[in-house]
C-alpha positions in Angstrom: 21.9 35.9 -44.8 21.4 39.0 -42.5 18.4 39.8 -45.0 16.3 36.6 -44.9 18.6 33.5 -42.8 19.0 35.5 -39.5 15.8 37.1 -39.0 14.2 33.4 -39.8 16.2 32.1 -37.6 15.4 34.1 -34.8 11.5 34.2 -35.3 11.0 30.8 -35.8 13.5 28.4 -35.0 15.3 30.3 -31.8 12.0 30.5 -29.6 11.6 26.4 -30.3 15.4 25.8 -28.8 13.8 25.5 -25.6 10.9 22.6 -26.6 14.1 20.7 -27.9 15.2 17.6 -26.4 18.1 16.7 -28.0 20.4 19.6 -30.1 23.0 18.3 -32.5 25.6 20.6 -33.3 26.1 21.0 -36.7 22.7 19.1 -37.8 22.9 16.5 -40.2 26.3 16.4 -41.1 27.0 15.3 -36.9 26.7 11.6 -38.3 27.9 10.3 -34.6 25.4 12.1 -32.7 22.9 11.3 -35.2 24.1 7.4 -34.9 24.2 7.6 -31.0 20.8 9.1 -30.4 19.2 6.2 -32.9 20.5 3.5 -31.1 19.5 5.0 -27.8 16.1 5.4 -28.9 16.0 1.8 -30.5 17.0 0.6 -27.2 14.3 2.1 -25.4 11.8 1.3 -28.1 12.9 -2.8 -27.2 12.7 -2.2 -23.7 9.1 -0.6 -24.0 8.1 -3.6 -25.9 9.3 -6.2 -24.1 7.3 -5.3 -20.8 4.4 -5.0 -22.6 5.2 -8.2 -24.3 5.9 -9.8 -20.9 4.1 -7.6 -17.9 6.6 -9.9 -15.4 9.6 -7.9 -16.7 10.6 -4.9 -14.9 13.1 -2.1 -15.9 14.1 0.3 -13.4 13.4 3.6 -13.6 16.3 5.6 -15.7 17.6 8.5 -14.3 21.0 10.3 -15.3 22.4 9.0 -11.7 21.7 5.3 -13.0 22.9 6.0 -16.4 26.0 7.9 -15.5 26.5 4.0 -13.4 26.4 2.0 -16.2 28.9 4.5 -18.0 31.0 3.7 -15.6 31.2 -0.4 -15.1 30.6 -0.8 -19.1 34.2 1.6 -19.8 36.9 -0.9 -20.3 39.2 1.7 -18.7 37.9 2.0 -14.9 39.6 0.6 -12.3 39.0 -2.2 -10.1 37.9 -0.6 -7.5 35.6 2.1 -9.2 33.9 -1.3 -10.7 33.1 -2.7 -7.7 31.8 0.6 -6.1 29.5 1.7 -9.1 28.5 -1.9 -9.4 27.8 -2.4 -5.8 25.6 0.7 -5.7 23.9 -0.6 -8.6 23.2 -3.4 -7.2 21.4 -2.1 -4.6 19.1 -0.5 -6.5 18.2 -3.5 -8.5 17.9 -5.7 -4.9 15.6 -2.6 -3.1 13.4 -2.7 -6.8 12.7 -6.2 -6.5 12.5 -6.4 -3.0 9.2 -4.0 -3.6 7.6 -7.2 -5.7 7.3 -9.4 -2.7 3.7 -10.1 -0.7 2.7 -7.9 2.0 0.4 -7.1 4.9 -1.3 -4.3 6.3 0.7 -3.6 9.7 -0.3 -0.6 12.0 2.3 0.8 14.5 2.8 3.5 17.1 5.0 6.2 16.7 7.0 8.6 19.1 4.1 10.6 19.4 1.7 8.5 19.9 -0.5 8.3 16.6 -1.2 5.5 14.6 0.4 5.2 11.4 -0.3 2.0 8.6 1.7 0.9 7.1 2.8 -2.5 5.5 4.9 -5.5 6.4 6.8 -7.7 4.3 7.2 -11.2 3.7 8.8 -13.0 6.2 9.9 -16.0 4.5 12.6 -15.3 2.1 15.8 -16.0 0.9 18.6 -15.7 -2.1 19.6 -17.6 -4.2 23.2 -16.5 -6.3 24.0 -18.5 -9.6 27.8 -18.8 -9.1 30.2 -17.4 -9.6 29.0 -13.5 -10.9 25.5 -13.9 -8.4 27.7 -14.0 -5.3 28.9 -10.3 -6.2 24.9 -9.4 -5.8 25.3 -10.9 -2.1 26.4 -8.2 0.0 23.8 -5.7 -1.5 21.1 -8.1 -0.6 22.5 -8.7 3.3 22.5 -5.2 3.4 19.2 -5.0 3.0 17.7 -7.9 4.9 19.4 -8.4 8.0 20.1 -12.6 8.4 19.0 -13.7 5.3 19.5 -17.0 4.3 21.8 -17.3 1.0 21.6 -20.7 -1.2 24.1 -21.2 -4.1 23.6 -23.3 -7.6 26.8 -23.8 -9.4 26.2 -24.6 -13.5 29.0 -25.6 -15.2 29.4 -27.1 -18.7 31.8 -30.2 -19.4 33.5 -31.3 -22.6 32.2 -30.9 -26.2 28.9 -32.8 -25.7 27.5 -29.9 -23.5 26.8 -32.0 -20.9 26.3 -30.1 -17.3 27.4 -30.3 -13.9 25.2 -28.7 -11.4 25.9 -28.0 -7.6 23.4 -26.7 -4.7 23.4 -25.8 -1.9 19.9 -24.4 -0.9 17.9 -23.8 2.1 15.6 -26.8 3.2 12.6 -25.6 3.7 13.2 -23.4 0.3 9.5 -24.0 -1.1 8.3 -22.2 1.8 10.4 -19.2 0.4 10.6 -16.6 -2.1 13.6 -16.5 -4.1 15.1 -14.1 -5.2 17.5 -15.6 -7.7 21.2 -13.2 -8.4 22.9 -13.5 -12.0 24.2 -9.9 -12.6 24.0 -10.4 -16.5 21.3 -12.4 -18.3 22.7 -13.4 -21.7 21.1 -16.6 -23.6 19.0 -17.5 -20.4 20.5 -21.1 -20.7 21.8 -21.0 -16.8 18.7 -19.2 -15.7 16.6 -21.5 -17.2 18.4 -24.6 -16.0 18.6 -22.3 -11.8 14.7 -21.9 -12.2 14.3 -25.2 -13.1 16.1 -26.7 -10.4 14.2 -24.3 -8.2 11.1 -25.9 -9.3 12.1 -29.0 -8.5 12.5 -28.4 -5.6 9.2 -27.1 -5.1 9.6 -23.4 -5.2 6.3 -22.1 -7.1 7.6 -19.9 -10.6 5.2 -17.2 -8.7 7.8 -16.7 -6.1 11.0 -16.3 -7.9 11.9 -12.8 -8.6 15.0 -13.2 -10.5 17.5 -9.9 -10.5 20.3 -8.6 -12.7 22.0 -5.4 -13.9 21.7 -6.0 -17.4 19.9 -8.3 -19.8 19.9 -8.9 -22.9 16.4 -9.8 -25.3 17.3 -12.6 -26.3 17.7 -14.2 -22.2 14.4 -12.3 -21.6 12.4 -13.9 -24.6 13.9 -17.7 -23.3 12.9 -17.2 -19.5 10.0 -15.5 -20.2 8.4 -18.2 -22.4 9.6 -20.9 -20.7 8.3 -19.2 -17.2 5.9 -16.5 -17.7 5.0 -16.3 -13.8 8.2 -15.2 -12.2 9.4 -11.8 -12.3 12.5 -10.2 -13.8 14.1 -7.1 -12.3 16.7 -5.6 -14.3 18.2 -1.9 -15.0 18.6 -2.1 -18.3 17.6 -4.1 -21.3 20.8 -4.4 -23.8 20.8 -4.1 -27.5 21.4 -7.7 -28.3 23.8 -11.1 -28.4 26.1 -11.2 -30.8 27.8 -14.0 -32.5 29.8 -15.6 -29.3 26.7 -15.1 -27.2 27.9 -11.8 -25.5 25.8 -9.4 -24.4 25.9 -6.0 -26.4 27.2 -3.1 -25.7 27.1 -5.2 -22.1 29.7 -4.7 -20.0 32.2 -7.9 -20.7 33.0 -10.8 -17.9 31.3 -9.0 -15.1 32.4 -11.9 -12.7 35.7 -11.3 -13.8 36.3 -7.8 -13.4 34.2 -7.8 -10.0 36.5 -10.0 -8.5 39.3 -9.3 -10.0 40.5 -12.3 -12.1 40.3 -10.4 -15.4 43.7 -9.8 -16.3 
């Protein structure tokens, strides 16, 4: 060892430690790190291919702040309040991101010191739209960040065994003057979204004009809104693994409307 192993080891492998993005302990035998780093590299594979697949799907950029939220709202164990909070700031994100896909103009303005600066202004016809009951916890992030905006709601709701649904709305009137952005925290099967977009439509908002936000979604949701409606947009923070077999989103982060509002237990 001292003869041959250690001097190797220092010439060769030591001085490559610090090109190294990822350092398992114990190499192969670590068959949970080994496990963990595969599926996190197979998730960002999927995400990587479905926006070149669909160029209207957009994943925000991951930093270790944003990831170090979604440990937080997908652990079983956090408390109420630490839900809402991480969520809420997560939200936020997701609403400023999508907000940066509307129309704008070139605007000029004076400053304080008298010089000119150009700049851009935004569209001034806008409003949500929350798919209730889990959009209405993406409400208060998007007040926050335009002042008086006008908030529709479309309630889905499935009845008996012969899948038949019920849906409410309440939407602005002039709505197809509007873009939409359209809240469902979690995109799962894309059944609601589809049925909200449709409704939308009907109503006369163009598909160009809906930019349609959530936290997480899964492939499965993206691949059924996408090729049903391939001009909105989709704004999300991370694309999920997959469905499995009860339709839940996985790893997800379970009944999100639930836990925000605290009817989970």
């Amino acid at each position: 060892y001292a003869k041959f192993v250690k001097p190797a080891f220092d010439d060769f492998v030591l001085p490559s430690k610090k090109y190294a993005d990822v350092i398992i302990p114990r190499g192969g035998d670590n068959h949970v790190a080994i496990d963990l780093i595969v599926q996190h590299i197979r998730t960002k594979l999927g995400q990587h291919d479905l926006c070149k697949i669909y160029p209207n799907v957009y994943v925000i950029q991951s930093t270790f702040q944003i990831r170090g939220m979604h440990t937080l709202i997908r652990d079983r164990d956090i408390s109420k309040h630490d839900f809402v909070f991480y969520s809420d700031r997560l939200i936020r994100l997701v609403v400023e991101h999508g907000l940066g896909h509307l129309p704008f103009t070139e605007k000029q303005v004076v400053t304080p010191t008298a010089t000119v600066y150009t700049g851009v202004d935004f569209c001034k016809k806008l409003c949500g739209v929350s798919i209730v009951r889990s959009g209405e916890s993406m409400e208060n992030a998007l007040r926050a960040c335009c002042k008086g905006i006008k908030i529709g709601k479309i309630l889905i709701h499935r009845e008996g065994d012969d899948g038949k649904q019920l849906i409410y709305e309440k939407l602005p009137t002039d709505i197809s003057e509007r873009h939409v952005l359209l809240l469902d925290p979690v995109l799962a099967t894309g059944n609601s979204a589809n049925q909200a977009i449709e409704l939308l439509i009907q109503k006369g908002v163009p598909q160009s004009h809906i930019i349609f936000l959530n936290l997480i979604s899964a492939p499965e949701g993206i691949h059924c809104v996408c090729k049903r409606y391939p001009s909105l947009k989709i704004v999300t923070s991370e694309i999920d693994v997959a469905l499995n077999e009860e339709f839940r989103v996985i790893p997800g982060m379970g009944e999100f409307g639930d836990r925000y509002f605290g009817t989970d237990d």
